[in-house]
C-alpha positions as CSV (number, residue, x, y, z in Angstrom):
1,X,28.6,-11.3,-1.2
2,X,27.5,-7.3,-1.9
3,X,30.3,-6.8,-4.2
4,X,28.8,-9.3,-6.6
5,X,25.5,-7.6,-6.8
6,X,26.8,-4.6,-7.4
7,X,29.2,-5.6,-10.0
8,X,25.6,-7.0,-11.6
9,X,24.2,-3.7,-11.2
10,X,27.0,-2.1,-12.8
11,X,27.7,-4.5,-15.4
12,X,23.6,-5.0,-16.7
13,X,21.3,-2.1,-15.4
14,X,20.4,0.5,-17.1
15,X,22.5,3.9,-17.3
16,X,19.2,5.7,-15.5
17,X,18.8,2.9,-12.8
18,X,19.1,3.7,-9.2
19,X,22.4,2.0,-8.1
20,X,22.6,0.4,-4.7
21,X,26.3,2.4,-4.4
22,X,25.0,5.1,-5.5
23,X,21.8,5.5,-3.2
24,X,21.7,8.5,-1.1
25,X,21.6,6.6,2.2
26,X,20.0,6.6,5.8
27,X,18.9,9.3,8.1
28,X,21.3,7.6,11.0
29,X,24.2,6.3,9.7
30,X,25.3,2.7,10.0
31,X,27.5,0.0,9.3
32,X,26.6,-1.4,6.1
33,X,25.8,-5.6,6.0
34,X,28.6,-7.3,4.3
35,X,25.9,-9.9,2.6
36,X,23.2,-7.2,1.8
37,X,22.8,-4.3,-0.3
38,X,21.3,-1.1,1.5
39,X,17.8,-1.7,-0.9
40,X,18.0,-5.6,0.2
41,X,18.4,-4.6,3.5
42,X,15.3,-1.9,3.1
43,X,13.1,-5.3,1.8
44,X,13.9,-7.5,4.9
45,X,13.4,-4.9,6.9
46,X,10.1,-4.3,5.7
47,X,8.8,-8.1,5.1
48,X,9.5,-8.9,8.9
49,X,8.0,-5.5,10.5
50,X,4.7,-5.4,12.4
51,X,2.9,-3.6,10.3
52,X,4.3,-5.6,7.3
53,X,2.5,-8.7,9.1
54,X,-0.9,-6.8,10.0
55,X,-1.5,-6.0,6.4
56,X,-3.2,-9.8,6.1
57,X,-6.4,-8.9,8.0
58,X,-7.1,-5.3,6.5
59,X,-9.2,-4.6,3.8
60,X,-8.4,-4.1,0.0
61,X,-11.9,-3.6,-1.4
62,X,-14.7,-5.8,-0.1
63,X,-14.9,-5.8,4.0
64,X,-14.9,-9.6,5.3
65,X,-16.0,-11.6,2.1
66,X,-17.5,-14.8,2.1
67,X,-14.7,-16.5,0.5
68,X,-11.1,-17.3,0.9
69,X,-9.8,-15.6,-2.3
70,X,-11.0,-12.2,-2.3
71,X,-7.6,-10.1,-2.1
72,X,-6.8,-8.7,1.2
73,X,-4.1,-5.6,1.8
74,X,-1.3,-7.8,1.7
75,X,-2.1,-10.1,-1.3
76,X,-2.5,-6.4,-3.2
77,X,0.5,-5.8,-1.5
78,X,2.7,-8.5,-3.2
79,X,0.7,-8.2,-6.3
80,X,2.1,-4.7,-6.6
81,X,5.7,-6.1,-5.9
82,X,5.1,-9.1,-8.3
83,X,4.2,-6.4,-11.0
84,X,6.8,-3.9,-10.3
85,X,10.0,-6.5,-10.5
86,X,8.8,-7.3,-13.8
87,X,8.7,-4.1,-15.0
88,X,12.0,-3.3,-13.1
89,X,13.2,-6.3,-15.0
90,X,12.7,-5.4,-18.6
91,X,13.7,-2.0,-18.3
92,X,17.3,-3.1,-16.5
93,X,16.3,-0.7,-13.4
94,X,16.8,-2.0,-9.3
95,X,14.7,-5.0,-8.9
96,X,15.3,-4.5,-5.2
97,X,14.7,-1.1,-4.5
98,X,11.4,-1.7,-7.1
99,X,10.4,-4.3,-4.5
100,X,11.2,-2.6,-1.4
101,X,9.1,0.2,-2.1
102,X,5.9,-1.9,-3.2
103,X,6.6,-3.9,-0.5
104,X,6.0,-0.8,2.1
105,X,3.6,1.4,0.2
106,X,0.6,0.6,1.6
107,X,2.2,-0.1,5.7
108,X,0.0,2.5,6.9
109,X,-3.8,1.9,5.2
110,X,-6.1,1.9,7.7
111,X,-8.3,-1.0,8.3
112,X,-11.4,-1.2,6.5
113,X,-9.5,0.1,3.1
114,X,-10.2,3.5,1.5
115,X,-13.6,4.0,3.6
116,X,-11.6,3.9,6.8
117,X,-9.0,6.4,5.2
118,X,-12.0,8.7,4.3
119,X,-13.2,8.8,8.0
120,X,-9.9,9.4,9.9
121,X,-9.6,12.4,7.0
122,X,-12.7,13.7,8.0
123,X,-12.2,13.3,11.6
124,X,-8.9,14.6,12.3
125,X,-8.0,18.1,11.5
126,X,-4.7,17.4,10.4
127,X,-6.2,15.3,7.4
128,X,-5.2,11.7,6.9
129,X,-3.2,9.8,3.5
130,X,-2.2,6.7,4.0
131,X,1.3,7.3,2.2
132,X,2.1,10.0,4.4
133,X,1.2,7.5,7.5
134,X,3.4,4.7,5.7
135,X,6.0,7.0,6.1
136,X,5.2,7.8,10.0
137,X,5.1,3.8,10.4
138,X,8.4,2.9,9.0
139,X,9.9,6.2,10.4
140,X,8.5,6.7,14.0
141,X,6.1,4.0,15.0
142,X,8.0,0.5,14.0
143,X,10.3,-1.1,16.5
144,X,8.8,0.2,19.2
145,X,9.5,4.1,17.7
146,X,13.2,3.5,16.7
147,X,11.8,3.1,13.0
148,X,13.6,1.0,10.4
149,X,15.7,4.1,9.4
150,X,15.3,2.6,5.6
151,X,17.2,4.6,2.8
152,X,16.2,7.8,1.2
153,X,15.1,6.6,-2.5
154,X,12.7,3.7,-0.6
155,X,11.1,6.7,1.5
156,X,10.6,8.6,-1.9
157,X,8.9,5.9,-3.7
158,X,6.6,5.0,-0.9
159,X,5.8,8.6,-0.1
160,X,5.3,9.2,-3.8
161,X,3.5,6.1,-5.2
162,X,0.3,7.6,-5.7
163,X,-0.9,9.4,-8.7
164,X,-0.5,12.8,-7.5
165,X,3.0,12.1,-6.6
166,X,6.4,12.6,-8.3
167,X,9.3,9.9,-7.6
168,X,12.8,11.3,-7.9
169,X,13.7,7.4,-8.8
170,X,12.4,5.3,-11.8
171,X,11.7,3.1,-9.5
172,X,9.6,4.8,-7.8
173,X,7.9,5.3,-10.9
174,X,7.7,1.9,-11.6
175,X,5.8,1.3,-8.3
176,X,3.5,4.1,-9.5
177,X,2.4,2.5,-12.3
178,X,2.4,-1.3,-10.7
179,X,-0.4,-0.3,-7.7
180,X,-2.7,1.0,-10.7
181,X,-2.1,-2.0,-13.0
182,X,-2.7,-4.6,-9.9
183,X,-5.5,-2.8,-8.4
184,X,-7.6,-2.2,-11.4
185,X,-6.7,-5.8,-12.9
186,X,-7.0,-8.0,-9.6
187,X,-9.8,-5.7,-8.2
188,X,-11.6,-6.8,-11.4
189,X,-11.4,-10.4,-10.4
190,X,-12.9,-9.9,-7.0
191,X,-15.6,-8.0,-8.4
192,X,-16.4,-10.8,-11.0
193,X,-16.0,-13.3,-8.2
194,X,-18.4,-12.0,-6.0
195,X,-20.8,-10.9,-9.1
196,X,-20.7,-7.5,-8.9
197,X,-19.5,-7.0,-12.6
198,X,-19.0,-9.5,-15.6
199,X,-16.4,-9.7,-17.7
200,X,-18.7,-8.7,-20.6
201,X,-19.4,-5.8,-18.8
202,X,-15.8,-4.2,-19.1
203,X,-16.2,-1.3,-21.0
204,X,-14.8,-2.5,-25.0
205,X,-12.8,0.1,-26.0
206,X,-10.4,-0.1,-22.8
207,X,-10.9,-4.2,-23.4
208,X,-9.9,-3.9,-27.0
209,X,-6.7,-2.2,-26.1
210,X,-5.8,-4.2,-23.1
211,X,-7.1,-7.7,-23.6
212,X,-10.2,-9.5,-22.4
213,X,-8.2,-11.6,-19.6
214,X,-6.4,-10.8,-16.6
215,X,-2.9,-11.8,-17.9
216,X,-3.4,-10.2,-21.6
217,X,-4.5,-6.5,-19.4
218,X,-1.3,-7.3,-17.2
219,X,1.2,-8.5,-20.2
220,X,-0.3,-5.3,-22.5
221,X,0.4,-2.9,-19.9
222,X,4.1,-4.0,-19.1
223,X,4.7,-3.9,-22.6
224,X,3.4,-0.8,-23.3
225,X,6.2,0.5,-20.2
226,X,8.5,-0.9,-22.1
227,X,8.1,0.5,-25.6
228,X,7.3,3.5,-24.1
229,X,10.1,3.9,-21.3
230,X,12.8,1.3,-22.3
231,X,16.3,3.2,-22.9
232,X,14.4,6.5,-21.4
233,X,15.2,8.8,-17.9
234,X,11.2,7.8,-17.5
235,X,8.6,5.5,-16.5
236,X,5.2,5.9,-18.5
237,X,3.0,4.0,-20.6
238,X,2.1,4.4,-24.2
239,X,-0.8,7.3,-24.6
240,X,-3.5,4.7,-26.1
241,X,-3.2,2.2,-22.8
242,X,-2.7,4.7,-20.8
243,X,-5.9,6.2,-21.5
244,X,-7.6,2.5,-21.5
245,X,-6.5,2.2,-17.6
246,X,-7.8,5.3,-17.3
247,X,-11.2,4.2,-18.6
248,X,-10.8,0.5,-16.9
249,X,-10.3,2.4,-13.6
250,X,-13.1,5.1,-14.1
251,X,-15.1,2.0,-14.7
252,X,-14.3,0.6,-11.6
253,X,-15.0,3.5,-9.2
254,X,-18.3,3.7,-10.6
255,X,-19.4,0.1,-11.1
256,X,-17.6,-1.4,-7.9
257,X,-15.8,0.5,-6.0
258,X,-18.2,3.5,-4.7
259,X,-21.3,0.7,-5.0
260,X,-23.4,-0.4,-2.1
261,X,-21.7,-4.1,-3.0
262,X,-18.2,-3.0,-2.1
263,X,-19.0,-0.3,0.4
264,X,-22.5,-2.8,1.9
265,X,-20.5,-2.2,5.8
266,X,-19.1,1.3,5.4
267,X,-21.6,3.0,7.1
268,X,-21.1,0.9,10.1
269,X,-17.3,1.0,9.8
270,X,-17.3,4.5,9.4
271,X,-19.2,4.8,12.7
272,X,-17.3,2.0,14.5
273,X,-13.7,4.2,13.9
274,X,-15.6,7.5,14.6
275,X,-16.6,5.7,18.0
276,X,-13.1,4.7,18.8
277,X,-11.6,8.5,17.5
278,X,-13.7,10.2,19.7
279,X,-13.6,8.1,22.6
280,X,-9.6,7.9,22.0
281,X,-9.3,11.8,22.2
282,X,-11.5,12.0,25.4
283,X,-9.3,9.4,26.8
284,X,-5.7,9.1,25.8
285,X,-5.1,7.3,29.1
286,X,-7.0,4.4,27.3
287,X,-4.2,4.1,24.4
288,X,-1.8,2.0,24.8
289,X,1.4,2.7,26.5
290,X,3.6,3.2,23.8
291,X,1.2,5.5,22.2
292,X,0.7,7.5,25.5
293,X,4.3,8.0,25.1
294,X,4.3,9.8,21.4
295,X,1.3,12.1,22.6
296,X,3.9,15.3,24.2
297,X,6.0,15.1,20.9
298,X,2.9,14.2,18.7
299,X,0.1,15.5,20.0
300,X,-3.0,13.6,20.7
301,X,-4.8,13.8,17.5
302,X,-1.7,12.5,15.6
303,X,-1.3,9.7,18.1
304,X,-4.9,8.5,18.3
305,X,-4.5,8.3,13.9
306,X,-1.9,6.4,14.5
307,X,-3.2,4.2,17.0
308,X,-6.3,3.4,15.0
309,X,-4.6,3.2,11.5
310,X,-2.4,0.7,12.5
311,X,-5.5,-1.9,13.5
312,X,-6.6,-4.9,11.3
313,X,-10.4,-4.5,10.6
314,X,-11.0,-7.5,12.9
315,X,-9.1,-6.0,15.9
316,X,-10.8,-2.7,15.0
317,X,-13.8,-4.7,15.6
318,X,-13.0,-6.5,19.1
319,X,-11.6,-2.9,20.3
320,X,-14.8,-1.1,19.3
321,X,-16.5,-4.5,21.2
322,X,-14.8,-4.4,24.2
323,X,-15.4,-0.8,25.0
324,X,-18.8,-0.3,23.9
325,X,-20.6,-3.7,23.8
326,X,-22.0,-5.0,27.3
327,X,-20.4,-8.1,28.2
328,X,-22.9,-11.1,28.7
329,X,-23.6,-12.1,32.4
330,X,-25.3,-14.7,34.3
331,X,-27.3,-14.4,37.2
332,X,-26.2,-17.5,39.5
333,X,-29.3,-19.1,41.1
């Protein structure tokens, strides 16, 4: 039952973890799940939404690789969750509100990963982030616009887990610092994979530091949380490994991530969502019918974002099809 979990979280977390009692609550009130804490209930919630689901066919870093272990948006996705329980873990902080906000920080990426974030930026005049969209998704758009009304501190965290943002709750922080660690690390392996980058090509003073292997980077970089942040009202890394993800990461942009290897179809892509933007906002009887609905409280530019943020790359690709590719015919005879 609840009161067991909670008697766990007051008994063994830390004195600056983010009890489930304690948790500022929802937007609509309601009757709390006997089994469930409000942070479990945030997780389930999440894990069986739409968008939760659509995260297997959008793209983390290389657009439709030949290859059945290249990380997709949702393998990054639990990656970031796998990272940030063990971090909650060793620091005695909220397992389950660390997982709940990993689990939903990356709901509203576009398809086609950061290139297709760059375009709807460009495109609408609102701007586009895809944590500020995560937040529309869970809020406004899932469960057919009722939301999943999830609980303040789980908003926070996914609204604040990029760099630039500043969690209220250690957890938060904690997911912060998981999305770098398991992008850099696991990105590294896709890169190696499809031989983009070798392992001896790392830079050495960020490899000294961190380790030469997957795991060692990964192990080095909890630890460091720990010795850093253990017994602390903060989440941060020690300055030395800090700065070596720094480097590791600057490596990564400029060797992988902003290379004609990883970004071979963003042209195209690019193109292919400025197509359907365009066509979208000179046609909003096109959209689908729930999204017709949002346009009078929305607007249409807001609408047509979230319309086309919410597509898998595939589906991306038979919408884009479908409206502008002529249809094969045969001449009977």
């Amino acid at each position: 039952m609840k009161e067991i979990t909670i008697k766990k979280e007051n008994a063994f977390l830390s004195q600056f973890a983010t009890k489930s009692e304690n948790s500022r609550g929802r937007k609509v009130v309601e009757t709390p799940c006997p089994m469930r804490t409000d942070f479990q209930r945030d997780r389930d919630r999440i894990i069986y939404s739409k968008a939760f689901m659509r995260l297997k066919n959008k793209t983390q870093v290389f657009f439709s690789p030949e290859g059945d272990h290249y990380r997709t948006r949702l393998s990054h996705t639990l990656d970031v969750s796998q990272v940030a329980r063990s971090i909650a873990r060793v620091l005695a902080l909220n397992e389950d509100l660390a997982e709940a906000i990993a689990l939903g920080h990356d709901l509203g990426h576009t398809p086609f990963g950061h290139s297709g974030e760059r375009c709807l930026r460009a495109l609408s005049s609102k701007g586009f982030e895809h944590n500020e969209q995560s937040i529309r998704v869970v809020e406004y758009l899932e469960k057919s616009g009722k939301g999943l009304n999830l609980t303040f501190e789980v908003l926070d965290g996914i609204l604040n887990h990029k760099i630039s943002g500043n969690p209220k709750t250690l957890e938060g922080q904690v997911v912060s610092l998981a999305d770098r660690i398991s992008y850099v690390s696991h990105d590294i392996d896709d890169a190696v994979r499809a031989g983009i980058i070798t392992e001896k090509d790392l830079p050495s003073v960020a490899v000294k530091i961190l380790g030469k292997t997957t795991r060692e980077r990964i192990n080095s970089m909890i630890g460091s949380i720990y010795n850093a942040s253990n017994g602390k009202n903060k989440v941060v890394m020690e300055e030395d490994v800090s700065n070596a993800l720094t480097v590791m990461r600057d490596f990564m942009f400029k060797n992988v991530y902003l290379t004609k290897h990883a970004q071979g179809e963003e042209e195209n892509a690019m193109r292919m969502i400025e197509t359907l933007f365009n066509y979208y906002m000179k046609n909003p009887d096109k959209l689908p019918e729930f999204y017709r609905s949002l346009i009078e409280k929305w607007g249409i530019e807001t609408v047509v974002c979230d319309y086309l943020s919410s597509m898998t790359d595939r589906y991306a690709v038979w919408a884009f099809e479908e409206l502008f590719v002529p249809k094969s015919f045969y001449v009977k005879g």
